[in-house]
N, C-alpha and C positions, 0 to 999 in steps of 0.2 A: 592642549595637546591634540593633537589630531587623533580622530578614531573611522572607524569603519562601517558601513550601513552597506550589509550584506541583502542578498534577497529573502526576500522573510517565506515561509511556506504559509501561506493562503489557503493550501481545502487539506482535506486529511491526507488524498491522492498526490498532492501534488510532488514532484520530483523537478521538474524545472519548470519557467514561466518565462514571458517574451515581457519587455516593458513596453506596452501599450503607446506610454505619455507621457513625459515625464511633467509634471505642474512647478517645479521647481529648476532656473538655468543658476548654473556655477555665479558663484559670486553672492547668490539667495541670503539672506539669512533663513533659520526654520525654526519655529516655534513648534513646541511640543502640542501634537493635536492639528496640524500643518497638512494639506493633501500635499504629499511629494509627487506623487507617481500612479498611474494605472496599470495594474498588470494584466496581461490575461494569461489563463492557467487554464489546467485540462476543463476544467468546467464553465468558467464566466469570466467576464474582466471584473476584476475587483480595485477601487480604491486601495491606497496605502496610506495612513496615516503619521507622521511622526511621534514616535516615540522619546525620543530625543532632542533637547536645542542644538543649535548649531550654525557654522556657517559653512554652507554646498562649496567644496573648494573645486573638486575635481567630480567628475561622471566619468565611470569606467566603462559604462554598458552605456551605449545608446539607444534610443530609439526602435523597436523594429528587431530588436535581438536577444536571445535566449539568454538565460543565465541560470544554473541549475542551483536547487536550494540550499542555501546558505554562501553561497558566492559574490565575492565581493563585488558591489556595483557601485557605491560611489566613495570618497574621502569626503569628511568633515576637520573642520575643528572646532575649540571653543571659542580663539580669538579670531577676527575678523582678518590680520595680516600675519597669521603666524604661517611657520616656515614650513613646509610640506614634501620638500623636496629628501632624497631618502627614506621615505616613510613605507614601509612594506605594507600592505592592506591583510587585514587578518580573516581568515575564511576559505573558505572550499575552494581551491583553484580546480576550474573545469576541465574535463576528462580531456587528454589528448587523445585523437585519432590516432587508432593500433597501427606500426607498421606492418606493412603485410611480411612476411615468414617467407625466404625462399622456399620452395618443395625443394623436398631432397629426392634424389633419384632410387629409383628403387627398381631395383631388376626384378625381372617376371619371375624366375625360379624362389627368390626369396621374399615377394612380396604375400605380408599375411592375406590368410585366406580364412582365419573365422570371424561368423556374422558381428555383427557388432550388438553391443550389449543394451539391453532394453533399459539400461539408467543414464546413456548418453543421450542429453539433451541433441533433441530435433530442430535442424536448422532449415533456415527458407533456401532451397536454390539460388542463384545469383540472375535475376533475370533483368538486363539491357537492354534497351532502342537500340535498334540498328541504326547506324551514321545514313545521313543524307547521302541522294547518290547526286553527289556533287558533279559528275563528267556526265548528264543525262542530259540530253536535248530534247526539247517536246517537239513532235514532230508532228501533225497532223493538220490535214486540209482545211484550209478557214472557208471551203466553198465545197459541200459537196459536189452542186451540178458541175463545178472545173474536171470533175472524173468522168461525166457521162457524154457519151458520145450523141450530138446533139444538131443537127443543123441551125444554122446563125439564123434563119428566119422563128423556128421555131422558139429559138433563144430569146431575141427579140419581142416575138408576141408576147411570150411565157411572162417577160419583164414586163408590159405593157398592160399586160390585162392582171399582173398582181398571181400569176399561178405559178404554183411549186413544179419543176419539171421533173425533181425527184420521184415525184409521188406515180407516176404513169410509166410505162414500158414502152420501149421506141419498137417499131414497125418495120424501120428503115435496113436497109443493109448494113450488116455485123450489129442490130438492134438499136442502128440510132432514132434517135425523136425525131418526128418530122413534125407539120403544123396540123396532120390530123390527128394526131395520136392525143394533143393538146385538151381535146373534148373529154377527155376521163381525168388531167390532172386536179389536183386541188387546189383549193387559193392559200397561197403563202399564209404564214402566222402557226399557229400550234402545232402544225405536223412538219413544218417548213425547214431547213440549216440553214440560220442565219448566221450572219458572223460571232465567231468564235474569239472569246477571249483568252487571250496568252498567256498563262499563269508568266506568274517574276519569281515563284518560290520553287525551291527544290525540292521533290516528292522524297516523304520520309523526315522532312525537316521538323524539329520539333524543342521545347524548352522546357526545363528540368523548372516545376513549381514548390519550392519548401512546403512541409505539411504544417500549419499552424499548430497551438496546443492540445486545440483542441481537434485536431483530424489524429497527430501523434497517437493520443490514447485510443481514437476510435481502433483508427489501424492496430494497434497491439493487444487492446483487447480483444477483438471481434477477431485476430487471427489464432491467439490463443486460444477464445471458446469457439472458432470452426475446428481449429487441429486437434482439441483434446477431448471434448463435449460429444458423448455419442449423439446427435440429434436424429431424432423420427420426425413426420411431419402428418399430419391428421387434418382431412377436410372435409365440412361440410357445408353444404349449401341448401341455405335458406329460404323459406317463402316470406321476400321483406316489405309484403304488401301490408299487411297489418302493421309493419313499424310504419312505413313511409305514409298512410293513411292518419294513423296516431299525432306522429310529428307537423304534417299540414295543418290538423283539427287544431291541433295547439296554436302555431302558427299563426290561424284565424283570431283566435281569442288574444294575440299579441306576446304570447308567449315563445319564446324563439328558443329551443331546444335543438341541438346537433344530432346525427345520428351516435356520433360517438358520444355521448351524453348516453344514450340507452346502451350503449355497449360496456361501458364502464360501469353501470349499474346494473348492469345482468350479471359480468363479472364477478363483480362482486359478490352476490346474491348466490349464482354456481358454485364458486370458491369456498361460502359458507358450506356447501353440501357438498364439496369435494374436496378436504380439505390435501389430500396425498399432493393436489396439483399445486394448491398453494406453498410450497417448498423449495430445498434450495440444497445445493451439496458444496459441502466445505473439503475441497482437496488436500488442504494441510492436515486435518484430522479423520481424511477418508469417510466421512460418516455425511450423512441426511441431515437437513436442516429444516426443522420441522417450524413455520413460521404462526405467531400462537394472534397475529394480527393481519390482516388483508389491506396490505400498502398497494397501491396501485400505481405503475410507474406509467405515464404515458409522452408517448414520444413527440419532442418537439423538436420541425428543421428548424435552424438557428443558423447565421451567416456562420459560413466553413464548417461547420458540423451539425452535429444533431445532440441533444439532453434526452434527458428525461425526470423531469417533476414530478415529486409523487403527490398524490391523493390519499392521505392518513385515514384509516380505521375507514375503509371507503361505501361498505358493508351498512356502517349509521348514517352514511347520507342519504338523502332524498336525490330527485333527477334537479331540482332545482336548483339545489345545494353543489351535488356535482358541476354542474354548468355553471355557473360561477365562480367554482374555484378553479375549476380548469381554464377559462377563458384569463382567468387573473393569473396564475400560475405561465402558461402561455406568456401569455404579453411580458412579466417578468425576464420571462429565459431568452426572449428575443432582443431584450436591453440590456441582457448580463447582468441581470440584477439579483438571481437565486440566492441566496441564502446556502450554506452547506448542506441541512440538515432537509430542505427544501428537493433536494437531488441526489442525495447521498442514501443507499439502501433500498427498499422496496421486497415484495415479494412475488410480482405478476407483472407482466408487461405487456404492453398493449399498444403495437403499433397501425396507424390507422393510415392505407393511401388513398380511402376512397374517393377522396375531390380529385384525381388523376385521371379517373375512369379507366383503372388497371381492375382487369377479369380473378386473377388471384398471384398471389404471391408467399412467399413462404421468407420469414425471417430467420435471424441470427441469435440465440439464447440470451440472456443479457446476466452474467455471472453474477454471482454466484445462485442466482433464480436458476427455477427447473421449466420452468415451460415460459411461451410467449404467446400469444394471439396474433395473428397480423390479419387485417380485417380490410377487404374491399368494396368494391364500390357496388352501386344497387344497379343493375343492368333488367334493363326491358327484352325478357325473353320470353319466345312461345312456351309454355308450360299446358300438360294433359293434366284436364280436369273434370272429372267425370267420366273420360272415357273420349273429351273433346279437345281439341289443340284450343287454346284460347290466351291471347295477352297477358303474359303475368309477369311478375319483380322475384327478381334474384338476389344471395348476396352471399359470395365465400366467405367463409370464416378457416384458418389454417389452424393449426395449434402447433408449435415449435416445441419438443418435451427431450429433455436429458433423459434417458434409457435405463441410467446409473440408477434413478430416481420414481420416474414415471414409466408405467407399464402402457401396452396396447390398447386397452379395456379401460385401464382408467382414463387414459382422455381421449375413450372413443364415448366414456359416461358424461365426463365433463361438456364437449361435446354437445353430447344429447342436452344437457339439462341448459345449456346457453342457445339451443335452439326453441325449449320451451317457452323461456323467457323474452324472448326477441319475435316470435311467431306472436306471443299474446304478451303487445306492449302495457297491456291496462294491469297487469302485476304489477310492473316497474312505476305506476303511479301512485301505489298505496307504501 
């Protein structure tokens, strides 16, 4: 008899997924233990295994397109020509798009006038591309000099000898060029208007890009804890000549250590002596989530989004130890290979742009965590020392803190205490 192979849910978060791939075309047989499909979900693409024999009669979902969980995606049966035709597929049929509500007209005299109540859900304004200006003609000169008033000798030379007539101020009557004027222009090339290319597109044209699944979650998480999350932001800036001196000595000896290798190990290390930062606030129970282990989440780009892998009890590792499970972790999340428990939780986050050479930046809280790090790049600045201007290394450190959670003081302490450890990297090596 025919059955159904709905979409399976894949991480704890997930709510819908895109089929990737499918490993299996209609007609298949499928043994139990069989790769059907690859999905991707908020977090990775993941394998799908069968659970089930069967034979793939029909595919609902193609390719390239969502299916929310538990939605039917493809028919089976048990025999090879059994009859399929009437067979309702059992499972979540997916949400229709709302019709939109006419407005009802409402006259000024009786339309309400009290505020509205602080337990109506906050919505995003509706914000739109403006349409191409499809009736727009580009209009402009493909020859500057065609505008300057110029006589035909000087015109002539000007082309002959390779000089811009732009570049000089005519002499002649109502300011034209003449052939003495020619001695101050410049030679054609960088300061020059050469010919001008036409655009063929209409200004304002543009094409609507679907969010994958994993851009989906970023977008609705990261709008949720900008809109609800009081964030403060705390900077301080380092003297990161002792790291960057540290990490070369190493270097020398063959040992290849990151900067962020010491940042996650300082981390850690402060977190142990702070622990208020290491924490988290649960909105559904209103209360502080007081984390009784230092998971350290660190951020990885990934094609169409960003993860974040954690670094478990990050506190008992070494810098050795860190940099190899982060480099392994890493490499994982860029092949979709995480694991749930791999990506799922934390209680610190620590985003790093400094291979951009960005001066400083301030992140986005990562929920239900109370603070975040975001860590820039080491810059070659003058620094006073001694009383002398002299060559020295920089390097912001931001601290992103829920307000709900984290005070002024405490991660202006935090803070301090990840500047001790990053000014004198030989801590971070015992």
């Amino acid at each position: 008899m025919p059955f159904t192979l709905t979409m399976p849910k894949l991480s704890p978060t997930m709510e819908e997924g895109t089929i990737a791939k499918w490993h299996k075309k209609e007609g298949d047989h499928i043994d139990v233990g069989d790769l059907i499909m690859e999905v991707a979900t908020d977090k990775a693409t993941v394998e799908f295994n069968a659970l089930d024999s069967g034979w793939l009669r029909k595919r609902l979902v193609e390719e390239g397109k969502d299916a929310v969980v538990n939605q039917p995606i493809a028919i089976l049966t048990e025999a090879k020509d059994e009859n399929i035709n009437g067979y309702k597929p059992e499972g979540t049929a997916p949400a229709a798009a709302p019709k939109p509500e006419p407005k009802a007209e409402v006259k000024a005299e009786t339309a309400p006038t009290a505020a509205p109540s602080r337990s109506q859900t906050v919505q995003q304004p509706v914000f739109a591309a403006e349409p191409p200006l499809e009736n727009y003609q580009f209009d402009a000169p493909t020859q500057m000099e065609n505008r300057l008033l110029a006589s035909p000798a000087a015109r002539k030379q000007a082309r002959d000898q390779g000089l811009d007539i732009t570049t000089v101020k005519g002499t002649g009557p109502s300011g034209r060029i003449m052939l003495r004027d020619l001695e101050r222009a410049q030679p054609s090339g960088t300061v020059a208007f050469g010919h001008r290319e036409t655009p063929a597109t209409k200004p304002g044209t543009f094409e609507l890009e679907p969010l994958n699944q994993i851009r989906k979650v970023i977008s609705q998480r990261l709008q949720e804890a900008k809109t609800y999350i009081p964030h403060f932001y705390t900077t301080v800036t380092i003297n990161a000549e002792p790291l960057s001196a540290t990490r070369d000595q190493l270097r020398n000896a063959t040992v290849k250590l990151t900067v962020n290798d010491f940042v996650v190990r300082a981390c850690a290390l402060a977190l142990r002596e702070h622990p208020n930062v290491n924490s988290g606030f649960d909105s559904a129970h209103n209360a502080m989530i007081r984390f009784k282990t230092i998971d350290l989440c660190v951020a990885v780009s990934v094609e169409g989004g960003l993860i974040t892998p954690i670094v478990r009890h990050a506190d008992f590792k070494n810098l050795g130890e860190i940099s190899v499970e982060v480099k392994q972790l890493a490499k994982r999340a860029k092949e979709g290979k995480l694991e749930a428990h791999e990506y799922k939780g934390g209680s610190f986050t620590i985003s790093n742009l400094g291979m951009f050479d960005v001066t400083e930046f301030a992140a986005i809280i990562n929920p239900p965590q109370a603070a975040l790090l975001a860590v820039s790049s080491i810059l070659d600045v003058p620094v006073v020392r001694n009383g002398a201007v002299v060559p020295g290394k920089t390097m912001n450190l931001t601290l992103s803190s829920d307000h709900r959670v984290v005070d002024g003081v405490a991660a202006a302490q935090f803070l301090q205490t990840l500047r001790k450890y990053l000014e004198n990297p030989a801590i971070l090596l015992v």
